[in-house]
N, C-alpha and C positions, 0 to 999 in steps of 0.2 A: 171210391176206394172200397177194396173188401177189408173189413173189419176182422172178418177170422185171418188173413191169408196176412195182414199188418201183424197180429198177434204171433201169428206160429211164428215168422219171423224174427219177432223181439223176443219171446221165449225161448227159441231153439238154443241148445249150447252148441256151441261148434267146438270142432276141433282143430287141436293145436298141428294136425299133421302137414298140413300147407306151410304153416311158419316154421315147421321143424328143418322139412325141404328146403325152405328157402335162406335159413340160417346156414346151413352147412353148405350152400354155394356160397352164401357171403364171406362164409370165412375164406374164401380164393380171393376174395379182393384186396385190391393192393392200396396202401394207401401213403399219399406224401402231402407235404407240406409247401402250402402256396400261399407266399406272405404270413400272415399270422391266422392262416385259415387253411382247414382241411379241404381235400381232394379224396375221391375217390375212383378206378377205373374197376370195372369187372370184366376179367377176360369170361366167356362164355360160346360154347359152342353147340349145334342141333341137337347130337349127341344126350347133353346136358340136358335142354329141355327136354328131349322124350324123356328122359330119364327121370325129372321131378315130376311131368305128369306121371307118369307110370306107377312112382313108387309113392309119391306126396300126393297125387291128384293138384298138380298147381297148374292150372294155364294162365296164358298169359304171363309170365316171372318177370320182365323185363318193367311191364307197368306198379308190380307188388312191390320187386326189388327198389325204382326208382321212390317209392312212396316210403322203405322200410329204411333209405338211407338221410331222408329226410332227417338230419339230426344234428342236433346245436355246435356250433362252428365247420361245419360242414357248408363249404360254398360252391362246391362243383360236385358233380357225378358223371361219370361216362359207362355206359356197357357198351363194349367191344365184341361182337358175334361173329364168329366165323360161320358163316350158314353154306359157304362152299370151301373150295381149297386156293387159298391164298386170294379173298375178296369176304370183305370185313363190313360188317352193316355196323354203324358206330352211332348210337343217340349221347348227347348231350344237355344234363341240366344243371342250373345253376340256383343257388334259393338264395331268394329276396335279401333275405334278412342276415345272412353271412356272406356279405361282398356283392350280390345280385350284380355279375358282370355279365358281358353279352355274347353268348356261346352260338350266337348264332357267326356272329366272326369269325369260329373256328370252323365253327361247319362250311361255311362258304370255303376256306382257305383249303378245301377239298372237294370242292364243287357241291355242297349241299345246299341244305336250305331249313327252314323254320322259323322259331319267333327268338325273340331276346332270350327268353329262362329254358326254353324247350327249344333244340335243334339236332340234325342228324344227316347224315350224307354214308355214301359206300365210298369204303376205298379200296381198289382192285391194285392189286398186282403192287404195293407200296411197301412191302420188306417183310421179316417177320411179324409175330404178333410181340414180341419184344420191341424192336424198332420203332413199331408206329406206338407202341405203349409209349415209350418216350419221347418220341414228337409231341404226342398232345399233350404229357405232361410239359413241354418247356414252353409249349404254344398256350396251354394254359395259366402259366405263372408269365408266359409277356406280355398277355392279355391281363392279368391282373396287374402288373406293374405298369402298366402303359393309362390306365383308370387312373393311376395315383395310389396306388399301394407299396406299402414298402417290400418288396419281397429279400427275405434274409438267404443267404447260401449257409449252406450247413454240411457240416459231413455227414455222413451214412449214420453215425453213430449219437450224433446230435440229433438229429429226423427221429428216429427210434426213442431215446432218451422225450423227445419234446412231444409223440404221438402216443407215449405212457402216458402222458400227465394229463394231456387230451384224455 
């Protein structure tokens, strides 16, 4: 290993401009309640990524974002990309340690594929990016309830009330 090349590394300060970028896509994220554990989807479209690399310098957002939502009672994540017009590149993760259920299930029920915690499939031509937003929300809470979780029904106003407190 080079000695100087380890060093500038661990000395360099970075900048906060990548996370800045990528905080203010996150705030597009939608978030609901699955069982007594959080969910997240990110709608995101090409557009968007040139547009964090350009102004953030972030590549890659998809792998940062899934790493930045990694976060305590959070048991599912999806980004939803429009990368053309009406055909949706969808990854899904799920972590360990808040419900670790099997999104690869969900991925298959759209012809995909991948592992238990990490999965992803396209889905062409399946409705708005509303529509299919709420498919995989109800396909990920009967995926959670079908494991043996309780999942609760709530109103709009109960979800919001219970995702403050979160």
């Amino acid at each position: 290993m080079d000695y100087e090349k380890v060093l500038e590394k661990c000395t360099t300060k970075s900048s906060l401009r990548n996370e800045v970028g990528l905080a203010k896509l996150l705030l597009k994220s939608e978030r609901f309640l699955i069982g007594d554990t959080l969910g997240i989807i990110l709608p995101i479209e090409n557009r968007e990524v040139r547009w964090l690399n350009r102004e953030y310098g972030v590549r890659s957002p998809q792998k940062r974002i899934f790493k930045m939502t990694d976060i305590k009672n959070c048991s599912f994540n999806c980004i939803l990309a429009e990368n053309e017009p009406n055909q949706y590149d969808v990854e899904f993760r799920s972590v360990e340690a808040w419900g670790n259920f099997n999104v690869l299930q969900i991925a298959n029920l759209h012809q995909g594929g991948g592992h238990y915690n990490a999965s992803g499939c396209t889905i062409k031509e399946g409705g708005t990016r509303e529509e299919i937003t709420t498919r995989i929300k109800q396909q990920a809470r009967e995926l959670y309830q079908q494991q043996g979780f309780n999942v609760q029904e709530m109103t709009p106003d109960e979800q919001d009330m219970e995702l403050a407190n979160i």
